[in-house]
C-alpha positions as CSV (number, residue, x, y, z in Angstrom):
1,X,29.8,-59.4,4.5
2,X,26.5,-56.7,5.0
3,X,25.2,-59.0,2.2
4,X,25.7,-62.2,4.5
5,X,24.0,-60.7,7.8
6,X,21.4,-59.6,6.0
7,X,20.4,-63.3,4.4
8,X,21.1,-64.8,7.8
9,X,18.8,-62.2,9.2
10,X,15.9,-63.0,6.7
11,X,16.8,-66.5,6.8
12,X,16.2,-66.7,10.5
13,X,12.7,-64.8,10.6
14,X,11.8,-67.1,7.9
15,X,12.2,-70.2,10.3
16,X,11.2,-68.3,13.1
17,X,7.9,-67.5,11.5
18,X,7.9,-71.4,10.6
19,X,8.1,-72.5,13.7
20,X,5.8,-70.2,15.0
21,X,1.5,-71.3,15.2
22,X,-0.3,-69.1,12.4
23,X,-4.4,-68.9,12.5
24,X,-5.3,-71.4,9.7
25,X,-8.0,-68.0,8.3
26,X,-8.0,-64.3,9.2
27,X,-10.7,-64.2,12.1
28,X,-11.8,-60.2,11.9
29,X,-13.8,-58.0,14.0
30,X,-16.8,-58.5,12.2
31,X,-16.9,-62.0,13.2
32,X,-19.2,-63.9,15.7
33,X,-20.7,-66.8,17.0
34,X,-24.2,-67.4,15.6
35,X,-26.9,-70.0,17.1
36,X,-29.8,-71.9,15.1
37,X,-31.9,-74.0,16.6
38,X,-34.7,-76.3,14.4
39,X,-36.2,-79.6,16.0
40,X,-33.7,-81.4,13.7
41,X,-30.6,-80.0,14.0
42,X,-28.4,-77.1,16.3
43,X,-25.8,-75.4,14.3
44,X,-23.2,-73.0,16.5
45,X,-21.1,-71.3,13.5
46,X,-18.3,-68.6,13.7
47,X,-18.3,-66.5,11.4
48,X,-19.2,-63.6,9.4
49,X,-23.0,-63.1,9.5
50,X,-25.4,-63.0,7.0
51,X,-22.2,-64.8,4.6
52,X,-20.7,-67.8,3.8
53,X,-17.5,-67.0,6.0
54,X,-17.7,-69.3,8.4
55,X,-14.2,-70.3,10.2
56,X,-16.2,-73.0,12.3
57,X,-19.2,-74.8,12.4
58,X,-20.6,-77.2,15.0
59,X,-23.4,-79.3,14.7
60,X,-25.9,-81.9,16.1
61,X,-29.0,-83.6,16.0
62,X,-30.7,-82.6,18.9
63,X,-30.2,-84.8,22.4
64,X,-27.8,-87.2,20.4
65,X,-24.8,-86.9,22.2
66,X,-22.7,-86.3,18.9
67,X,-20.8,-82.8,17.7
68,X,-19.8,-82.8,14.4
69,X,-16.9,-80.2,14.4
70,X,-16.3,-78.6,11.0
71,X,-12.9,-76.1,10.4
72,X,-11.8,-74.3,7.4
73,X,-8.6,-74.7,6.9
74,X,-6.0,-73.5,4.2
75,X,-3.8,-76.7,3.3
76,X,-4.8,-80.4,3.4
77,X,-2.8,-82.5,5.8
78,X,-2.9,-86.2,5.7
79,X,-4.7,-88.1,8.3
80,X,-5.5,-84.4,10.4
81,X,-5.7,-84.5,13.9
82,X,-8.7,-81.7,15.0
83,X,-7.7,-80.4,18.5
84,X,-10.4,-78.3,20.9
85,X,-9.0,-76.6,23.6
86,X,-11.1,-74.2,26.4
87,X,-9.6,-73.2,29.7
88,X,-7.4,-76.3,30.8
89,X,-9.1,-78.9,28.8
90,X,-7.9,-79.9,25.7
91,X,-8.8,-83.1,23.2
92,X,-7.6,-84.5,20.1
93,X,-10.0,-85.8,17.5
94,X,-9.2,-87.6,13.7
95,X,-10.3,-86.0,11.3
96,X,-11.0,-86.2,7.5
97,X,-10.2,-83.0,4.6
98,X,-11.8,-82.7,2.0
99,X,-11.7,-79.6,-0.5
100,X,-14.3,-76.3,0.6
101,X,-16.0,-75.5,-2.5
102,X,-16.8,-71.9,-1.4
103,X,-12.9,-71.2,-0.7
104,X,-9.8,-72.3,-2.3
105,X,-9.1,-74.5,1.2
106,X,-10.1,-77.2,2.7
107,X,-12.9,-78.6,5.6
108,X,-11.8,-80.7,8.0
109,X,-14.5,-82.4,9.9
110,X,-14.3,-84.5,13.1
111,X,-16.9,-86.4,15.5
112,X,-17.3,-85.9,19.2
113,X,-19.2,-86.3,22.2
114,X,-21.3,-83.2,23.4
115,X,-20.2,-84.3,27.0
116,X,-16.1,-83.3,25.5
117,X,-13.9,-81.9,28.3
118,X,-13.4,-78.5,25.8
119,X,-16.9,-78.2,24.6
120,X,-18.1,-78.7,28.2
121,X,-15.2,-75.8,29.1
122,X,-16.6,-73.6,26.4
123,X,-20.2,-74.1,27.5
124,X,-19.0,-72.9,30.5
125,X,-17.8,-69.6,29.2
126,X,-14.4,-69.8,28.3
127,X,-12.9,-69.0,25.0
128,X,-12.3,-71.9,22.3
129,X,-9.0,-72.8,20.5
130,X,-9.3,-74.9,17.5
131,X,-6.3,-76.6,16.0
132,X,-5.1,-78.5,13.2
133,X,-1.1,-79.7,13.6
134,X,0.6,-76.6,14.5
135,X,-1.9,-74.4,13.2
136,X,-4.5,-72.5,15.7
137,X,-7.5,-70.1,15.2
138,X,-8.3,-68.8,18.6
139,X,-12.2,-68.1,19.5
140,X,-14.1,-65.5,21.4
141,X,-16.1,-67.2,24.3
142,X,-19.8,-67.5,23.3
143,X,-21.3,-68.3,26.9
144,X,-25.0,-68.0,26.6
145,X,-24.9,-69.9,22.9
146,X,-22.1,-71.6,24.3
147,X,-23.7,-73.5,26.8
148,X,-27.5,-73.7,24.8
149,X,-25.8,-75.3,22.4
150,X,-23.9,-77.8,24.0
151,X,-26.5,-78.8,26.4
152,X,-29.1,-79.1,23.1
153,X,-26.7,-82.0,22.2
154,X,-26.4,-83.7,25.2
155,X,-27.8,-87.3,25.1
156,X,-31.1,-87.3,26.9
């Protein structure tokens, strides 16, 4: 009988933790947001400076109007959905995976526009949740970077 509680027990955190949102990669103290700027391209990275431990990159060509999202991710899902959410906006983007070199993961990638309720909601200082299914890595707001870099992309 102690035997059968004690499966049920384990059996239920298993599911519990299941159901649960994890963060796709650890996101550690040492981690920040990073800003470079050239006249052909603005890069706004999370990560681990000075490594190639970057949880997120996003990127543009200057005044194009276009955000290239990039997330590593630790399993590939088929047809991914990327989702941005800061403050009360949130957006869902498709996405592509393909297989990250560096780790043993995966990048997914997705497109959108530098006027994006979320990116416009981080520009304006509020924290960043990125998202693949149930999965979620939450994001330190980066308001001074934040908002160079999204109003860098804006279409002129």
């Amino acid at each position: 009988m102690r035997r059968r509680s004690l499966f049920s027990l384990l059996t239920a955190l298993v599911l519990g933790a299941c159901a649960h949102p994890v963060t796709p990669l650890a996101v550690g103290p040492e981690m920040s947001w990073g800003l470079t700027e050239s006249p052909d391209e603005a890069k706004l990275a999370f990560g681990q400076e000075g490594t190639d431990n970057v949880v997120l990159m996003l990127a543009c060509q200057p005044r194009s109007g276009q955000v290239l999202v990039s997330l590593v991710a630790l399993e590939r899902r088929e047809r991914p959905t990327l989702i941005l959410k800061a403050g009360e906006a949130s957006t869902r983007h498709p996405a592509v995976a393909e297989p990250n070199m560096i780790t043993d993961g995966f990048i997914v990638e997705a497109t959108t526009g530098a006027d994006d309720p979320a990116l416009r909601s981080f520009a304006a200082g509020e924290p960043l949740t990125v998202g693949i299914g149930g999965r979620r890595t939450h994001l330190p707001a980066a308001p001074a970077d934040g908002r160079r870099f999204v109003e860098s992309c804006r279409a002129a």
